[in-house]
N, C-alpha and C positions, 0 to 999 in steps of 0.2 A: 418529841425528840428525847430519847433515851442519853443517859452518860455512859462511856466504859469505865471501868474503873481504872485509866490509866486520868482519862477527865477527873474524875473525882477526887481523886488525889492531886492531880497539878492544878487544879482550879480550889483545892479546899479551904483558903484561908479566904475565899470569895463568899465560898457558900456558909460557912460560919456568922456572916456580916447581918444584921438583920436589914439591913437597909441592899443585898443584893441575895444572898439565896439562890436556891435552884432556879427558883425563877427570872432573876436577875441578869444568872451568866448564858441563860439559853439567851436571854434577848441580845447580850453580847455577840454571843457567836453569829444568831444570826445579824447584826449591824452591819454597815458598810461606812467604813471613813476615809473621805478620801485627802490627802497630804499635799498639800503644792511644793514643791521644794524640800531636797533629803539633806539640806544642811543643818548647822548649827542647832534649827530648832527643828526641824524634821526629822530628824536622825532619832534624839531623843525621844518625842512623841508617840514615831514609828513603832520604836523597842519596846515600851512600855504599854501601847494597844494590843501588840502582838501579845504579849507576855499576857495579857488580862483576857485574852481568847475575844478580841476585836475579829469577828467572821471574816469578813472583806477589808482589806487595807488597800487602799489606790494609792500611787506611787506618781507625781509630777514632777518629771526635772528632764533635760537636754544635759546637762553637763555631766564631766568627765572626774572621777575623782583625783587629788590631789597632794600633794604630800604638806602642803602648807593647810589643810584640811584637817588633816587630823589631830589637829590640837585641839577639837572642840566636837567633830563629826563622829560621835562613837558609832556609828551604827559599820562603818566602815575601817576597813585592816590596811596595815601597810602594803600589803600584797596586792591590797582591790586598787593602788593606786593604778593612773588611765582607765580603770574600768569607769563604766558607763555607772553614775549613782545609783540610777535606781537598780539595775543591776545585782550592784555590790550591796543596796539592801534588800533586792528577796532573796538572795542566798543567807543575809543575816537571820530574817526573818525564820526563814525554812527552818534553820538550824538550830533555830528558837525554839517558836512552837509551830508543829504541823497541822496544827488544825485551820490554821491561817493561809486561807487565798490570796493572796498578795498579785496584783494587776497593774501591771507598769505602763506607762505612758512616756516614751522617752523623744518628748516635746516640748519648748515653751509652751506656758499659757499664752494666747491669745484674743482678741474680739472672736475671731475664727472657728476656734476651738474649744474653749471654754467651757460653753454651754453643751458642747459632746461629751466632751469626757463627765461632766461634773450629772446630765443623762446617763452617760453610760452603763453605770451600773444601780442608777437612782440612790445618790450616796442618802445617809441619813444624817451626815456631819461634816463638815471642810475646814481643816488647817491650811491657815495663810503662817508658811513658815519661808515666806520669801523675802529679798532685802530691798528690794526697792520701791516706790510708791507708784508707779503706772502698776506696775502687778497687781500691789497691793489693791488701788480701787478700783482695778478690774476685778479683781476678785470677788471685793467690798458686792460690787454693782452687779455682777453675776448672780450673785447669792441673794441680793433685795427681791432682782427678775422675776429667780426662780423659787422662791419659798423658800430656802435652806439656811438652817444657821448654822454659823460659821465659827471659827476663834482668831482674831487678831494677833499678833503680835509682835516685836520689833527690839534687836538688842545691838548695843554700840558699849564700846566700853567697857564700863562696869555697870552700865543702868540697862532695862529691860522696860517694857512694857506689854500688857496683855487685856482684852477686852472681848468681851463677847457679842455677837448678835443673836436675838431670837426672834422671826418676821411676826412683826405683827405685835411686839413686845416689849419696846424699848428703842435706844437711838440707835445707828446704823453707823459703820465706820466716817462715811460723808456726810453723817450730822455732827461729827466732832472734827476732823479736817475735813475742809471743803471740797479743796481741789489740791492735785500736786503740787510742792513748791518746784519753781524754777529747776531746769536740770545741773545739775551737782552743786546747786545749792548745799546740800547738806549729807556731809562724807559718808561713805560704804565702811564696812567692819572691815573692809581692805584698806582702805586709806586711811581710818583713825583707828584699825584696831577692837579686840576686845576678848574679853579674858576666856577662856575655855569655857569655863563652866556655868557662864552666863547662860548659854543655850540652855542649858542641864536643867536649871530652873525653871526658866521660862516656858520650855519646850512640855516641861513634866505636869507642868499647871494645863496648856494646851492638852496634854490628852486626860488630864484631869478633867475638864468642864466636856471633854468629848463622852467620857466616861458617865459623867456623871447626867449626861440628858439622853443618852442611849438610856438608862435606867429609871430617867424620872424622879432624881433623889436630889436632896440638898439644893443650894444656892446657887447659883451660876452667877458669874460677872456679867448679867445682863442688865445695863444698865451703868454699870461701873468703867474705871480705867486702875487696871491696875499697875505701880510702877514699884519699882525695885531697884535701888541703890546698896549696889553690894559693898562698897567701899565706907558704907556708913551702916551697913547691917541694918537696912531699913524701909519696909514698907508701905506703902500707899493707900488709899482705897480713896479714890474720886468720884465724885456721887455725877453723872452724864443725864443730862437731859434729849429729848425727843425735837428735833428741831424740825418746827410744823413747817418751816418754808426749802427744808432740805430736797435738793435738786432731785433723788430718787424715793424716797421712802417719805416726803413730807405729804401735804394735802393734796397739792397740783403738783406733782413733779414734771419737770422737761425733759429728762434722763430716760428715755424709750427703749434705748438698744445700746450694746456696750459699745465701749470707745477707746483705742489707743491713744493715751497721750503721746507716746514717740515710740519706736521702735524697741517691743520691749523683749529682754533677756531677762528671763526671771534667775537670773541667780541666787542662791540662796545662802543663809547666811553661815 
């Protein structure tokens, strides 16, 4: 795989890197990451794979953009409001960088579907950039299934959280919560809120660690929980254990086949 020199120059501050190089951005281009949700922290992630010449970008969302959306959904314009998200972000994309296939899935995740789309183009990476928890560990549980490590993450507020999995490498999102709390237990970034640019963070870290194990470099949060308190300018790093009697990824798991917990709409954040 050759560069043109239109490559060479939009990817140069790539290829300068010793730690990614020519060799680096070809294994970019060719990766595949696929996104569950193009909000909050999907939008972000989205922008920023795109821009790094991430090959394939998979695109998961049902919903419609929003005008109360875009106080934190950069990937989308006031104009894409009613458009369909994903949508409104491969034209983002497109407009970005063209070298970017971008494949939309304009679907909930489901038990269902899941395991298709996340087949579909045999991603090499999956952002959970959606806000509720049946998503979440279906996601969680999809990705134990099938091999595939994934990025966590989750923002309310001013605080943020972020965590990785790699199979076979560390704890899994259900070795640190178990099971879903109770439904609405515990409020949506629609009911309590949360600052714009909370995603911005969070989200940029998610296609951080996607970046960075497409390439095989640096540290990854496997292993870790990462949390962030913006209101205090302050971050975390929480050392996660491997939990041997965890229901899918422990010794004897009982977790065989995915499961909805209730009827889920993955909204995103």
């Amino acid at each position: 795989m050759g560069f043109t020199n239109e490559q060479l120059e939009r990817y140069s501050r790539h290829i300068i890197l010793k730690e990614v190089g020519i060799r680096g951005q070809k294994k970019l281009l060719q990766s595949k990451v696929l996104i569950i949700g193009t909000g909050g922290l999907g939008a972000p992630a989205a922008m920023f794979l795109a821009a790094a010449g991430v090959g394939t970008i998979g695109l998961v969302d049902f919903d419609v953009v929003e005008l109360s959306n875009l106080q934190r959904q950069i990937i989308h314009l006031t104009k894409d409001v009613g458009k369909h998200k994903v949508e409104s972000a491969k034209e983002t994309i497109a407009e970005m960088n063209p070298d970017v296939n971008t494949v939309v899935y304009r679907e909930w995740v489901n038990s269902s579907n899941i395991t298709d789309i996340i087949k579909d183009k045999d991603y090499d990476f999956i952002i959970d950039g959606t806000d509720n928890f049946p998503a979440k560990f279906l996601i969680n549980d999809a990705c134990v299934l099938l091999n595939k490590p994934f990025s966590h993450a989750g923002i309310i507020r001013f605080q943020g959280q972020t965590m990785t999995y790699v199979p076979g490498k560390g704890p899994c999102y259900r070795c640190i919560f178990r099971n879903p709390p109770p439904p609405d237990a515990v409020p949506t970034c629609k009911q309590a809120g949360v600052i714009g640019v909370m995603g911005g963070v969070i989200g940029t870290i998610q296609a951080t660690e996607a970046i960075k194990y497409i390439l095989g470099t640096g540290d990854l949060l496997n292993g870790y929980l990462l949390t962030y308190d913006a209101l205090n300018m302050e971050f975390r790093k929480i050392k996660l254990s491997h939990n041997g009697n965890c229901e899918i990824c422990g010794e004897n798991p009982v977790i065989t086949e995915l499961i909805d917990y209730q009827q889920v709409q993955c909204r995103t954040n």
